[in-house]
C-alpha positions as CSV (number, residue, x, y, z in Angstrom):
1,X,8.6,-23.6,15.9
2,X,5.1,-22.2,16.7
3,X,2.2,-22.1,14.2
4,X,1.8,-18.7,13.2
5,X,-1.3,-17.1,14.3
6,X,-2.9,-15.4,11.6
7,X,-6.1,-14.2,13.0
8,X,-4.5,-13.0,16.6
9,X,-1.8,-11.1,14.1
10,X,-4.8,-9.2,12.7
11,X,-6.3,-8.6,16.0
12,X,-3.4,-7.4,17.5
13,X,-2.6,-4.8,14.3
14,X,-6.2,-3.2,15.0
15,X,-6.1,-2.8,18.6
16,X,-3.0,-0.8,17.4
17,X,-5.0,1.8,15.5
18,X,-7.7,2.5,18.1
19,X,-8.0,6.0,19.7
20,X,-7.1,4.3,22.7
21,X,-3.8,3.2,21.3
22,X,-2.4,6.2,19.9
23,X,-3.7,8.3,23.4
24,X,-1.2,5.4,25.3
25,X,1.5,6.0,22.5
26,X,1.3,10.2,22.5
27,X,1.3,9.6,26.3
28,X,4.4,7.5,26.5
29,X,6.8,9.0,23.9
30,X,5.5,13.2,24.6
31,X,6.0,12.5,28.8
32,X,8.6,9.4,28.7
33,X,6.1,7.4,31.1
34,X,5.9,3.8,31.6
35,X,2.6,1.6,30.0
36,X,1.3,1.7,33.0
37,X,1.1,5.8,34.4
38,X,-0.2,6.1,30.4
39,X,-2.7,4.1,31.1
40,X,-4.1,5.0,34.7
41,X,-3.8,8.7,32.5
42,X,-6.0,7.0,30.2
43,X,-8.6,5.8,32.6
44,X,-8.9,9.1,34.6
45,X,-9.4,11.1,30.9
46,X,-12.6,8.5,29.9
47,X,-14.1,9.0,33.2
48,X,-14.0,12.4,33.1
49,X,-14.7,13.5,29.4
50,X,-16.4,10.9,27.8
51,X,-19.6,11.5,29.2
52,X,-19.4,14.7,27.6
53,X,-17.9,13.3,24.6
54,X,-21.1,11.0,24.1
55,X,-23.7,13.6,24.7
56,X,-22.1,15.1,21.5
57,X,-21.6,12.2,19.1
58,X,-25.0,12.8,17.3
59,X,-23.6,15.9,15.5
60,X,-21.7,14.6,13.5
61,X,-22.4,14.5,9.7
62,X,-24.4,11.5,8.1
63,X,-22.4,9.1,5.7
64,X,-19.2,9.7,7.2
65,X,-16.9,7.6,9.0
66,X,-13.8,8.3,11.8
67,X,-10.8,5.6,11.1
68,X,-7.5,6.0,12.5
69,X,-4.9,4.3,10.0
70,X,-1.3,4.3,9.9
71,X,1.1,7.6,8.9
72,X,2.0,7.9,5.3
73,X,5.1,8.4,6.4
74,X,5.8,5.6,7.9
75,X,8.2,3.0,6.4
76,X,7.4,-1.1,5.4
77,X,8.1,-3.6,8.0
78,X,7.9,-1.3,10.7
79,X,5.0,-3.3,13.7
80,X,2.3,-1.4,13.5
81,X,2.0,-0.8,17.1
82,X,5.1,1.3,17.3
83,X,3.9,3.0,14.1
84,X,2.3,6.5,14.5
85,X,-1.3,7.1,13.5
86,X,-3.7,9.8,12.5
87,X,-7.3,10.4,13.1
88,X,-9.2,10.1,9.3
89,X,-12.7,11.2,8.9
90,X,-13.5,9.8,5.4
91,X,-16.9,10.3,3.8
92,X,-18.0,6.9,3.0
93,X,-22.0,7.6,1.6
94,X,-22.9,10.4,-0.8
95,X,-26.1,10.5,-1.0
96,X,-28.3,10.0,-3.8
97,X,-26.0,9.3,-5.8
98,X,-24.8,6.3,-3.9
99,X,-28.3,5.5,-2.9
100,X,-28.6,4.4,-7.2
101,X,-25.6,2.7,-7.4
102,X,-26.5,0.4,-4.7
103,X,-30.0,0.3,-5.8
104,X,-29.2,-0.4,-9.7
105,X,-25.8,-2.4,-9.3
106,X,-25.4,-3.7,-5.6
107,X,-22.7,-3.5,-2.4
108,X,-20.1,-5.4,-4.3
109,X,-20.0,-2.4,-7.2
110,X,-20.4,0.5,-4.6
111,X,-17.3,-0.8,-2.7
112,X,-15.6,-0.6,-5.9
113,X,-16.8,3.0,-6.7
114,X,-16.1,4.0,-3.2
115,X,-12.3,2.1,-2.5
116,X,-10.0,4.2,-4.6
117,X,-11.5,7.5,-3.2
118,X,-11.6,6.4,0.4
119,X,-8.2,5.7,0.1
120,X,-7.5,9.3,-1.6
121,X,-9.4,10.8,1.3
122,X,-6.9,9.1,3.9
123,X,-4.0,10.1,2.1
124,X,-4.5,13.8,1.8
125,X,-5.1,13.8,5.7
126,X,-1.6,11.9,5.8
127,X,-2.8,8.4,6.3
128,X,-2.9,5.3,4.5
129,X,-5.7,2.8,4.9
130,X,-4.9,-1.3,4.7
131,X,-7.2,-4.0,3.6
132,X,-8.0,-4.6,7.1
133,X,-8.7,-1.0,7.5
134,X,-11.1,-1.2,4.9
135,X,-12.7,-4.7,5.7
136,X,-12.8,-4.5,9.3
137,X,-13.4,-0.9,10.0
138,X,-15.2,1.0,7.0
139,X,-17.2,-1.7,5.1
140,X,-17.2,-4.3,8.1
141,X,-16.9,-7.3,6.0
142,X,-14.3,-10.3,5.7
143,X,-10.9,-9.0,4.6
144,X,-11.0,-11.4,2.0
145,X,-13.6,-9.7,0.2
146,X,-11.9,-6.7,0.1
147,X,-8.9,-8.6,-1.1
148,X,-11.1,-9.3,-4.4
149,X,-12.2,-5.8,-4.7
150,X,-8.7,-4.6,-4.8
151,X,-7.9,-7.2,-7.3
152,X,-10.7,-6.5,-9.8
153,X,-9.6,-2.9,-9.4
154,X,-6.4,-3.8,-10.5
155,X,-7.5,-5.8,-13.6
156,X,-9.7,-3.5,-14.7
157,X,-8.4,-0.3,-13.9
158,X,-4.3,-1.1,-13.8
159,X,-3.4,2.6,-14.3
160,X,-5.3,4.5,-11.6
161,X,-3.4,4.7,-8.3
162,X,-4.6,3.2,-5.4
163,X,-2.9,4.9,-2.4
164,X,-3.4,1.9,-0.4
165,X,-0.4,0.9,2.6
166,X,0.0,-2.5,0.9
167,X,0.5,-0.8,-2.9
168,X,2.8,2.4,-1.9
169,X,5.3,0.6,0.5
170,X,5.2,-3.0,-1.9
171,X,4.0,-5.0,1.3
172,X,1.1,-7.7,1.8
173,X,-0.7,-9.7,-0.4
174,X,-2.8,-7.0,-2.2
175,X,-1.2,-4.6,-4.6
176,X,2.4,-4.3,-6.0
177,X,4.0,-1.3,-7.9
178,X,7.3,-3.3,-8.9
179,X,6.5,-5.1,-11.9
180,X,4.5,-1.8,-13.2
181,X,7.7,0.2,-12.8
182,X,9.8,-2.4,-14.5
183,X,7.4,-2.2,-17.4
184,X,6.5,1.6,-17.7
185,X,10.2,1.8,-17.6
186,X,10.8,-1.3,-20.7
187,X,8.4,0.5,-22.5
188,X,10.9,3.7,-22.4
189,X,9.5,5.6,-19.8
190,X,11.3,7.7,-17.5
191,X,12.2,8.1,-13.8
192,X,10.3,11.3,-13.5
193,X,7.8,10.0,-15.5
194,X,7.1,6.7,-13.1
195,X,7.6,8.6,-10.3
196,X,4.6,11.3,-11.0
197,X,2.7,8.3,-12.5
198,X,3.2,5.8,-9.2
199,X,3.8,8.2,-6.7
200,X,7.0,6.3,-5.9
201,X,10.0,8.1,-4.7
202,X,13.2,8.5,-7.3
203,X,15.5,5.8,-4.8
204,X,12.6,3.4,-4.7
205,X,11.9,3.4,-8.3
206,X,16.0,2.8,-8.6
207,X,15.7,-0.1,-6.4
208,X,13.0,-2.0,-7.9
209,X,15.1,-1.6,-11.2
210,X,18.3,-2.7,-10.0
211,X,16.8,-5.8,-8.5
212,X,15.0,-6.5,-11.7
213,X,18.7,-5.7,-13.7
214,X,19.9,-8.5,-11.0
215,X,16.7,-11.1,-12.1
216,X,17.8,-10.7,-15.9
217,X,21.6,-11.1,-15.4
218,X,20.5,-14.1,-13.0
219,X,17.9,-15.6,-15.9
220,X,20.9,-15.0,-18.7
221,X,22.8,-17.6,-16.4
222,X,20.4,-20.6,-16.8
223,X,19.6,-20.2,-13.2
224,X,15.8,-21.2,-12.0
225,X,13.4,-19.5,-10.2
226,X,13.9,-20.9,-6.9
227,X,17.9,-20.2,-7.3
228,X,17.1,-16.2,-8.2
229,X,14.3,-15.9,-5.6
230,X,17.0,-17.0,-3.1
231,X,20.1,-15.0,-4.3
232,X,17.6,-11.7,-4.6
233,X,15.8,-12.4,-1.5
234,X,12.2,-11.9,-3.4
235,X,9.5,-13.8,-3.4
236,X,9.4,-16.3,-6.1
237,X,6.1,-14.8,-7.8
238,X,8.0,-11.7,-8.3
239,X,10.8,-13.8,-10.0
240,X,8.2,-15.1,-12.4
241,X,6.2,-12.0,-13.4
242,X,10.0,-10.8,-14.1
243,X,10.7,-13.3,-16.2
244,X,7.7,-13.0,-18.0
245,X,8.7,-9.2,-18.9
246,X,11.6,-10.3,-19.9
247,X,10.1,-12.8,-22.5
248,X,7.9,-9.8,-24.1
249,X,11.5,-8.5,-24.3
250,X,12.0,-10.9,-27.3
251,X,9.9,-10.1,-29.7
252,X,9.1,-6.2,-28.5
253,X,12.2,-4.4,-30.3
254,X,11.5,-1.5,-28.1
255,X,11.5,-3.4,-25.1
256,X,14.7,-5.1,-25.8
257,X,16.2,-1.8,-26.5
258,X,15.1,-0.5,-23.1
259,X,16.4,-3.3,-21.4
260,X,19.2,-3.5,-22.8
261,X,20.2,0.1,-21.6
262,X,18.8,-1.1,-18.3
263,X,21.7,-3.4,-18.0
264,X,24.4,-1.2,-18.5
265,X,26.5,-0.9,-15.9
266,X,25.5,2.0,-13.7
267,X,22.1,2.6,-15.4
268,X,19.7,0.9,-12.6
269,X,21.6,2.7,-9.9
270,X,21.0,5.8,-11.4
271,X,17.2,5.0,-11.8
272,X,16.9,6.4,-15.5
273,X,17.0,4.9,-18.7
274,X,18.8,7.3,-20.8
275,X,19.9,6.6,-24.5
276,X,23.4,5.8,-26.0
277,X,25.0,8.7,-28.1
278,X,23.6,8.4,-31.9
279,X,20.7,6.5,-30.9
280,X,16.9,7.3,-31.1
C-alpha cells in the first residue's frame, strides 16, 4: 500500500483549476478531441493572443482578484479535474476601509472580515471556493492558516453561512452543516426552515436526519462508537458530536420531544418533524 501523498494531492487539485485546465477540458468535451490535439490547440492560442492579452493586463481594477474555482453545481467526491470550473473575479481590497482594518487590527482579522464575503462573491458567479482556493490563490498563505480562520469563524459566528465547497457539500476537514441540521431540527425547527437557513437542499437535509435517526437507534442498543461509525459508514467524530446531542436530549424536554418524533418511523425520510395529533 503506498503512502498517500498529501502535498502532490494538493498540487495536482490546483493545476486542475488553472485557465489552462479548463481551456484543455472545454476543448476536449465541446470537440471530442484527444489530450493531445487540445493541447497543441492550446499552444497555438498562447502564441498567438497572449501577447495581446498582456499588453492589456494593466486595466484591470485595483484590489481585485481572478480565481477559477469549482461549479456550484457540482456534486462531493467528484476529482476535481473532471469537475467543471468558472472564471471568479472577486474583489479582495476595499479601500480605505480595509486599509484601517489592517492598520488597527492586523492580516489575521482582515482575512476574517474578508472570508465570508469572498466566498459570497464566488457563489453568486456560480462558484465555490476551497480552503486551498483561499490559501493558495487569494491570500497566498499556508492552507493551514486558513484552516483556523474558518474555524474561528465558526466558533464565533456559528449562524452565518459560509458558502464554502467543504461546508455546502459536507466534505474536508473544514466546515460541516450536519450536526447544525440535527440540532436546528431537535430544537423544533423545520425542513423549510433549515433549508432557507443552511442553504441545503430538502433530500439532503432528509439524509443527514435519517442517518442521525440510525446513530440514536444504534446508541439505544449499547453499541460504541467504533461499532456505529462502521455500520453508518461516518466518520467517528460525527458519531460523537451525535451522541452528544443526544445527551442534551435528556434533560432538554423540548429536545426529547423533537427527537422523539424524529424516530418515528417514516419521519426522517420525509425530512420534517411534524407533531402528533393533540400535541403542542
Amino acid at each position: 500500500m503506498g503512502v498517500r501523498n498529501e502535498r502532490g494531492q494538493v498540487l495536482r487539485r490546483m493545476e486542475a483549476k488553472t485557465l489552462d485546465a479548463r481551456f484543455l477540458s472545454v476543448i476536449r468535451d465541446g470537440l471530442n478531441c484527444s489530450a493531445f490535439e487540445a493541447g497543441a490547440v492550446l499552444q497555438v492560442v498562447q502564441e498567438v493572443y497572449f501577447p495581446f492579452l498582456d499588453e492589456a493586463a494593466g486595466a484591470a481594477p485595483p484590489g481585485r482578484v481572478t480565481v477559477v474555482a469549482v461549479d456550484a453545481e457540482e456534486p462531493a467526491g467528484k476529482p476535481i479535474a473532471q469537475c467543471q470550473t468558472k472564471t471568479v473575479c472577486l474583489t479582495l481590497h476595499r479601500g480605505a476601509d480595509d486599509d484601517r482594518l489592517l492598520q488597527e487590527e492586523g492580516p489575521t482579522a482582515f482575512r476574517r472580515a474578508r472570508i465570508p464575503d469572498l466566498c459570497q462573491q464566488a457563489l453568486s458567479q456560480g462558484a465555490l471556493l476551497t480552503r486551498e482556493d483561499l490559501a493558495l490563490r487569494v491570500f497566498f498563505l499556508n492552507p493551514r492558516t486558513i484552516s483556523r480562520d474558518l474555524a474561528w469563524l465558526r466558533e464565533h459566528h456559528p449562524d452565518d453561512p459560509l458558502p464554502i465547497r467543504s461546508r455546502r457539500h459536507d466534505i474536508g476537514p473544514v466546515l460541516t452543516h450536519r450536526v447544525e441540521i440535527v440540532r436546528l431540527a431537535l430544537d423544533g425547527c423545520t425542513t423549510t426552515q433549515i433549508c432557507d437557513r443552511l442553504h441545503h437542499s430538502p433530500a439532503a437535509v432528509a439524509n443527514y436526519l435519517s442517518t442521525f435517526a440510525r446513530c440514536a437507534f444504534l446508541a439505544r442498543k449499547d453499541m460504541q462508537v467504533s461499532q456505529i461509525a462502521f455500520l453508518l459508514r461516518c466518520g467517528r467524530g460525527l458519531v460523537r458530536q451525535y451522541l452528544d446531542l443526544l445527551d442534551t436530549c435528556t434533560t432538554d424536554r423540548n429536545r426529547a420531544y423533537h427527537l422523539d418524533e424524529l424516530l418515528r418511523p417514516g419521519a426522517s425520510k420525509k425530512g420534517a418533524l411534524t407533531p402528533r395529533r393533540g400535541r403542542p
